[in-house]
C-alpha positions in Angstrom: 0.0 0.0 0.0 1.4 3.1 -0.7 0.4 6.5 1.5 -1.2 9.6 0.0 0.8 12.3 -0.6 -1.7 14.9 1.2 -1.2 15.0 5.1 -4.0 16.5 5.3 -6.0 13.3 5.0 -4.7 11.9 8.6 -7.7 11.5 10.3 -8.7 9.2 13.3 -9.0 5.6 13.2 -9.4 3.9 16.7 -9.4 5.2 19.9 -8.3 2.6 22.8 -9.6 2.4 26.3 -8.6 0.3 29.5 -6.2 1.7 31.0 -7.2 3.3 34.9 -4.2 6.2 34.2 -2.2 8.6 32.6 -0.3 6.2 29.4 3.3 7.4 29.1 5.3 5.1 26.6 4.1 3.2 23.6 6.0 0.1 21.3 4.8 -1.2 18.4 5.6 -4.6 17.1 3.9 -5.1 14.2 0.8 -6.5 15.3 0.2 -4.8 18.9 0.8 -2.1 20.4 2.6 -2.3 23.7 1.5 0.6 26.8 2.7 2.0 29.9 0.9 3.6 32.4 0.4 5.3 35.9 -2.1 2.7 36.5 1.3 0.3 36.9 0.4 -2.2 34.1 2.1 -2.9 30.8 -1.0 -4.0 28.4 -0.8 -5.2 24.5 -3.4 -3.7 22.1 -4.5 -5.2 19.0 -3.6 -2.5 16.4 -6.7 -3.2 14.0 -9.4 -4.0 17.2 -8.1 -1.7 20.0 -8.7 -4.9 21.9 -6.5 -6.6 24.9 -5.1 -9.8 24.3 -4.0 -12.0 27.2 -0.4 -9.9 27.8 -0.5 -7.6 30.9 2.2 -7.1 33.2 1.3 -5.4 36.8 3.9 -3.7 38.7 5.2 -2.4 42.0 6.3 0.6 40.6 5.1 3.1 37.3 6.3 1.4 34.3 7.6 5.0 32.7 9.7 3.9 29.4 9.3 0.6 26.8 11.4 -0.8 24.3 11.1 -4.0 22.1 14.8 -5.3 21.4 16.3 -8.3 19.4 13.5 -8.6 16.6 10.5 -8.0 19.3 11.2 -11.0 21.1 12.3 -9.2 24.4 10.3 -6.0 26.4 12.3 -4.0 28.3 10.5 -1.5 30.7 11.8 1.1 33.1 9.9 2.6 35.8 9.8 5.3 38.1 12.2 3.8 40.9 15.3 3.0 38.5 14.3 -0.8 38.4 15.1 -2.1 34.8 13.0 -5.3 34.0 13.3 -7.3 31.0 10.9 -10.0 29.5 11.0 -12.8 27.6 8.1 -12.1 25.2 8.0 -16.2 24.3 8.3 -17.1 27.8 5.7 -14.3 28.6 7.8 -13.9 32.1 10.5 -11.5 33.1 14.3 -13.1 33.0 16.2 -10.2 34.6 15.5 -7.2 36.6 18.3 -4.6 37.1 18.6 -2.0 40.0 21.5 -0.1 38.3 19.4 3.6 38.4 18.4 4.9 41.2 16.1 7.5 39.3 13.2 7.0 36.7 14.6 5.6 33.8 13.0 8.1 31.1 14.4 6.5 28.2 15.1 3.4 26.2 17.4 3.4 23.1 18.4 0.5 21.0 21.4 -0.2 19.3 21.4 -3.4 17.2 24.5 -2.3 15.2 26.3 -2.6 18.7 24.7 -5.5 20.3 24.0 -2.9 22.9 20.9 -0.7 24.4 20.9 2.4 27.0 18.7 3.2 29.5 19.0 7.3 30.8 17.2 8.7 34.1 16.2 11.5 35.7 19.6 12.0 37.1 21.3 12.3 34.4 23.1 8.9 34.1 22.9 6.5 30.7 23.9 3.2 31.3 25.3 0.9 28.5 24.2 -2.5 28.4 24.8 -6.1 26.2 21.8 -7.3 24.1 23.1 -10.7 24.2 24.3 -11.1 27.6 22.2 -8.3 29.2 25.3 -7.7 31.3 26.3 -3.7 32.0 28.7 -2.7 30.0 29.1 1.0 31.4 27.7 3.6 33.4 28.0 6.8 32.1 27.0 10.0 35.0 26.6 13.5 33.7 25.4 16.2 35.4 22.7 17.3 33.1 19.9 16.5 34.8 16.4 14.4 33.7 17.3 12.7 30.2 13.9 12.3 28.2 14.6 11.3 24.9 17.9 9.7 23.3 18.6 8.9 19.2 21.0 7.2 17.1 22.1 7.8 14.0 21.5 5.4 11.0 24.6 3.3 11.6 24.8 3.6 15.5 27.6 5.4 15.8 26.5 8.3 17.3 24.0 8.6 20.0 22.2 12.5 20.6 20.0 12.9 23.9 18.3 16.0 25.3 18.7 17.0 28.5 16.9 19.1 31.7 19.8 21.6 31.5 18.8 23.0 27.8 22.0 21.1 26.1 22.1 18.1 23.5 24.6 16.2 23.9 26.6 13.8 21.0 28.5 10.6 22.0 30.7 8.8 20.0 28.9 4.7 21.0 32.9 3.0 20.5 34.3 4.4 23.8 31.4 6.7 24.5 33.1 10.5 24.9 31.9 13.3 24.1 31.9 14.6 20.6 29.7 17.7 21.0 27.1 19.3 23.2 25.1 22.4 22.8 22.7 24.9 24.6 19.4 23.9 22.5 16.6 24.8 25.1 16.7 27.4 28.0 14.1 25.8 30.2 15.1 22.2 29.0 15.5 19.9 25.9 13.1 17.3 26.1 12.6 15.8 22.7 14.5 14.9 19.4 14.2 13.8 15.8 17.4 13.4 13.7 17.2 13.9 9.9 20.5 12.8 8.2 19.1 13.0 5.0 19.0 16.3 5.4 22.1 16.9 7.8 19.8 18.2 10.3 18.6 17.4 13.9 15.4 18.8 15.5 14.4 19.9 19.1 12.0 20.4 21.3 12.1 21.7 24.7 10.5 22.8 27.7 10.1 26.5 25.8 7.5 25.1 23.7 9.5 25.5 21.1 10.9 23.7 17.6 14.5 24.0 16.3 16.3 22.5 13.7 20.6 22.4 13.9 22.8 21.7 11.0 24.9 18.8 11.8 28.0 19.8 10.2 28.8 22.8 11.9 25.9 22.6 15.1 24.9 26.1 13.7 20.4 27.1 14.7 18.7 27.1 11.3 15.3 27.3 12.5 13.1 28.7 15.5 9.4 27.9 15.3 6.9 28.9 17.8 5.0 25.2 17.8 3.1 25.0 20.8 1.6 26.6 24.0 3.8 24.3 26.4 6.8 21.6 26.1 6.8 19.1 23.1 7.4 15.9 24.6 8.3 14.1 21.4 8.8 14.4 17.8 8.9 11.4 15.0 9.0 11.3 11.7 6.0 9.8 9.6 7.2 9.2 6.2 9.3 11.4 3.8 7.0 14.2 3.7 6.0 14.7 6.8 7.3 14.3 10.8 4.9 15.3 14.0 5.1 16.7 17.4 3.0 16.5 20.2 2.8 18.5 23.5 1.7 19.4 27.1 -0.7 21.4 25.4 -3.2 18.8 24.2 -2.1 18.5 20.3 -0.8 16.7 17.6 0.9 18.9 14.6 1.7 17.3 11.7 4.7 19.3 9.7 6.1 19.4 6.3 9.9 18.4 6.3 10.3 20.7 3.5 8.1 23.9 4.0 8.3 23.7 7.9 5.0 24.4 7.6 1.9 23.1 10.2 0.1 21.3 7.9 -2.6 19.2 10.3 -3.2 20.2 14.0 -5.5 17.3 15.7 -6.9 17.9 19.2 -9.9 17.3 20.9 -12.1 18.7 18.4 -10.8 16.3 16.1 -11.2 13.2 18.0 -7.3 13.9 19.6 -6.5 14.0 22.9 -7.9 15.8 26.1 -4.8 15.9 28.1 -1.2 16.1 27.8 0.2 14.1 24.9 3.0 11.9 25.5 4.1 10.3 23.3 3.7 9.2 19.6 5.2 6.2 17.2 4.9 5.4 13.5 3.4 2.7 12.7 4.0 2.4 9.0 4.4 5.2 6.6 1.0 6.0 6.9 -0.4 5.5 10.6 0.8 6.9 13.7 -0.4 6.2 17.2 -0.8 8.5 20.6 -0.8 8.1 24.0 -1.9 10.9 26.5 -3.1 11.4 30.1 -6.1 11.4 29.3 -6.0 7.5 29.5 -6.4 6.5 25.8 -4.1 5.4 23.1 -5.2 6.9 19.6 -4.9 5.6 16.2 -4.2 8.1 13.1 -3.8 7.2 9.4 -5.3 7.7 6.0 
């Protein structure tokens, strides 16, 4: 199937309800979608029913970040205590659990290329860990405060994360120093989308605010007023379009060209109520939501 060209034609396809609290982190494997919430479960979704299969998970703690690693057969989850817990998705049971942070882990980053994944937390530490053994391969401690969202480039050589203290920060992932770091956000960097094709990485941050940075040379090319509070994540859709969503209750859907809003989607257009937290692509032409508001929302042509 190939996607329209117009983004103008997202419009809402499914709306999922079951959750009893505020849905932070979404994973998609192809089939399901994966969900974390306040309510302390981790539930699977059917993407074409919005029903619950027989996967749910309940925790001690508030499952806060997710990430499917080694070809969606393992769920890693980190909550709001530091604990790190992985499953066996086969299995259906949890084979390790790792007390490494001692802050909510905010974000899960995978790095196939590597054999490796990182976990970063609200202290400002990213840990480096073995895919195949799951053993810790480093802790890395910085002093930049909550970490919300990390990246990689295409070949996993370089990993970008955005920080509480305004800066992004560039690792080289062979010995893991750093290669560059820059004052992005004033009040706080708190989501990023790299575009390589274009040699440019985009922000968000506390400031409301959306900002693209050439690559090359870490010079500001673009500052766009995009919403009324902090964007807590960006992703692109497909080669024409990416999409942000915020604190403020709304999905925009961009042009990677024009910079241009092309599609905002709130409440009045069967979006969110609350805060939006976070968003995935499904394919080229879906994307799904998760807000406080307690549903998960399906968009597509």
């Amino acid at each position: 199937m190939t996607a329209p060209l117009s983004s103008d034609l997202y419009r809402h396809l499914l709306t999922i309800r079951g959750h009893a609290g505020s849905i932070y982190s979404l994973q998609y494997d192809g089939e399901y979608i994966y969900s974390a919430s306040a309510d302390k479960y981790v539930t699977r979704w059917s993407v074409l029913h919005g029903t619950q299969d027989k996967f749910a998970i309940k925790f001690e703690d508030v499952p806060y970040s997710l990430l499917l690693v080694n070809d969606n057969k393992f769920l890693l989850v980190g909550t709001n205590t530091g604990k790190l817990h992985v499953f066996d998705l086969a299995l259906n049971k949890e084979i390790k659990c790792f007390i490494q942070h001692e802050s909510a882990v905010f974000s899960l980053l995978s790095n196939p290329s590597k054999k490796q994944f990182y976990s970063a937390d609200a202290s400002g530490n990213v840990a480096v860990w073995s895919l195949d053994t799951w053993n810790l391969l480093l802790f890395l401690p910085t002093d930049c405060g909550k970490i919300r969202r990390m990246v990689l480039d295409k070949v996993g050589k370089k990993m970008f994360f955005a920080s509480q203290d305004g800066y992004i920060t560039i690792l080289e992932t062979d010995y893991f120093n750093v290669i560059h770091n820059f004052q992005s956000h004033k009040d706080g960097a708190t989501s990023l989308m790299l575009c390589e094709e274009e040699n440019c990485l985009f922000t968000g941050g506390k400031d409301a605010l959306l900002k693209s940075w050439d690559l090359s040379s870490g010079l500001e090319l673009k500052v766009l007023p995009a919403h009324n509070f902090v964007i807590y994540d960006i992703v692109k859709l497909n080669d024409k379009n990416f999409a942000t969503v915020s604190r403020d209750k709304s999905i925009k859907i961009w042009s990677k060209n024009s910079l241009e809003v092309l599609l905002k989607i709130d409440a009045h257009k069967n979006g969110h109520h609350h805060s939006v937290n976070n968003i995935i692509a499904l394919d080229e032409w879906r994307f799904v939501t998760c807000s406080d508001d307690k549903t998960i929302r399906v968009f597509g042509y």
